[in-house]
N, C-alpha and C positions, 0 to 999 in steps of 0.2 A: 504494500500500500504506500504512496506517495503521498508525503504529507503537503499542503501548500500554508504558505504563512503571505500574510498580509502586511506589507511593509509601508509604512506611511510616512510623512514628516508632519509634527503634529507641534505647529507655530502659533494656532491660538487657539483658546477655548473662551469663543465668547460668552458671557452669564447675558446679556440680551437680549442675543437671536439664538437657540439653540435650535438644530432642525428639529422638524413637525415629529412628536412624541417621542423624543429622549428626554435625558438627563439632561443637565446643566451640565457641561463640561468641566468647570469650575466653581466651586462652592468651598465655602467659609462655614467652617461648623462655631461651636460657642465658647470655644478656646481660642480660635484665631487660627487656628492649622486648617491650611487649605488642602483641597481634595480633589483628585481630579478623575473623572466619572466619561465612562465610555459606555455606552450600550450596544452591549453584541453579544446576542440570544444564541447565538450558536457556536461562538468561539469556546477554542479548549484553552486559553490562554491567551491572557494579553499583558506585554511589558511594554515598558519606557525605557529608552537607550539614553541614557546623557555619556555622552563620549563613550568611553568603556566601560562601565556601570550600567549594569540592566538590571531595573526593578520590578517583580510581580505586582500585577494589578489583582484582588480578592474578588471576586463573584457574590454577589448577596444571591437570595433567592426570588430575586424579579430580575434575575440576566441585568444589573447594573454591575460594572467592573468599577471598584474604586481603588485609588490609592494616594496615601498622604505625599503631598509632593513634600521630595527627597533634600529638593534645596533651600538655603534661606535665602536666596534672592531670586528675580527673574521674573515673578508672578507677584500683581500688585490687585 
């Protein structure tokens, strides 16, 4: 079986306009630690590349992928 992966560049995560029924791509929870949310109902796996550092994104059980962004700068 051949696996395929989904390669992206992922440069903004507007809170705005998010497309028609996802997540916010970025949210602020009530600590201040930002989060950043992907929806994809069918993925085995989704990470964030920052240079060489790849972080897992967690799956809740509504297929939303989150993960607390890794840096303290970058995302305001």
């Amino acid at each position: 079986m051949v696996s395929r992966a989904l390669m992206t560049q992922f440069l903004s995560a507007c809170p705005i306009l998010p497309p028609k029924d996802n997540a916010l791509g970025q949210v602020a929870d009530e600590t201040g630690q930002t989060w950043l949310q992907v929806k994809a109902d069918q993925a085995k796996a989704v990470q964030l590349a920052i240079y060489d550092q790849v972080y897992d994104f967690k799956k809740n059980d509504v297929g939303i992928w989150r993960l607390a962004y890794p840096m303290s700068d970058g995302i305001t």
